[in-house]
Legacy VTK file of the C-alpha trace (Angstrom):
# vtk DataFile Version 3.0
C-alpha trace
ASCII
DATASET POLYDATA
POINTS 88 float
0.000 0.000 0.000
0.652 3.468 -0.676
0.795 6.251 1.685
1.029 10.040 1.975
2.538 11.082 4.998
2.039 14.514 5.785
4.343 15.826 8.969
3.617 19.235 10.424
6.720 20.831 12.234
6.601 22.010 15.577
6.642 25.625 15.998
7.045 25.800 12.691
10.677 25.825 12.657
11.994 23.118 10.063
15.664 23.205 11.480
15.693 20.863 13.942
14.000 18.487 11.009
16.807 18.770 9.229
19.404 18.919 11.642
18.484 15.726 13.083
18.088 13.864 9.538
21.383 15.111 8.715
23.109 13.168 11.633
21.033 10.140 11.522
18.928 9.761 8.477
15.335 9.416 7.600
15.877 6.310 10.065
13.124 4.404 8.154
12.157 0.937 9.671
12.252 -2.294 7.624
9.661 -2.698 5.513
9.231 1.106 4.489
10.481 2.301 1.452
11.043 5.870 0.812
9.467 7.274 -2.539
9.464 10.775 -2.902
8.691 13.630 -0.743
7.377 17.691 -1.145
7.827 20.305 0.864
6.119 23.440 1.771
7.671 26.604 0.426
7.449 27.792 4.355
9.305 24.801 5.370
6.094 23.901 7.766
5.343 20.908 6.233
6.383 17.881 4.864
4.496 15.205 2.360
6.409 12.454 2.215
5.178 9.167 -0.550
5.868 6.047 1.397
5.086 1.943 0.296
4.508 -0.397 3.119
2.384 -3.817 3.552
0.745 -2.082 6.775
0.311 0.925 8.409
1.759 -0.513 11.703
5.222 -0.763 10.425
5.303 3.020 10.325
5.313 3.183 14.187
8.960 3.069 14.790
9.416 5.639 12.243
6.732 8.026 13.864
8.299 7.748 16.956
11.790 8.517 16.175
10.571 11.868 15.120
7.229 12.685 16.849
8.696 14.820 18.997
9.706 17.059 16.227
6.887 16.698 13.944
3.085 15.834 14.387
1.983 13.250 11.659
-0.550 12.460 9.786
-1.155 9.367 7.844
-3.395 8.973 4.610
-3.486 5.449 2.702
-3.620 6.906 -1.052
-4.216 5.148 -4.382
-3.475 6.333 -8.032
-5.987 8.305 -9.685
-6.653 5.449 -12.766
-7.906 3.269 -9.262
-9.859 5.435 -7.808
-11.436 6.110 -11.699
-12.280 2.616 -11.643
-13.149 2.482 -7.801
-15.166 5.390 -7.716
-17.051 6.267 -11.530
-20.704 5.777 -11.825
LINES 1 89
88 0 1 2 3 4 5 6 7 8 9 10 11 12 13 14 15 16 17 18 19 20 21 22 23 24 25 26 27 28 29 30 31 32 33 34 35 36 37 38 39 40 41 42 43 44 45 46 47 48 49 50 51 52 53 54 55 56 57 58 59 60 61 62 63 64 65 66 67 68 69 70 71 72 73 74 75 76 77 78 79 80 81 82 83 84 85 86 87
């Protein structure tokens, strides 16, 4: 499954973000792959692509940096699915 993870940084001050994935990573566990990420111009918030079997296995991830960020987590599918999912 597909899913959009959308982080929202505390005080709105990315740098800590940044500092901390600079000394140890995007510290993903196993089982999460990495896809692509956006960011706001403002550097407030972060939507980040990820592929995983099951929402669980984000956990671990969530907690490394929850005290940074506040998450939320949306499962997604591709617009040609949700065409066939959702037309009349």
């Amino acid at each position: 499954m597909r899913v959009m993870v959308i982080e929202t940084v505390g005080n709105g001050d990315p740098n800590p973000v940044y500092a901390r994935f600079a000394e140890r990573g995007r510290m993903l566990p196993a089982g999460v792959t990495y896809i692509n990420s956006w960011i706001a111009e403002d550097g407030a918030r972060c939507f980040q692509l990820m592929e995983c079997d099951s929402i669980a296995l984000l956990q671990p991830w969530i907690d490394a940096w929850s005290d940074l960020t506040d998450f939320e987590v949306v499962p997604v599918i591709e617009t040609a699915e949700a065409a066939e999912r959702f037309a009349p």
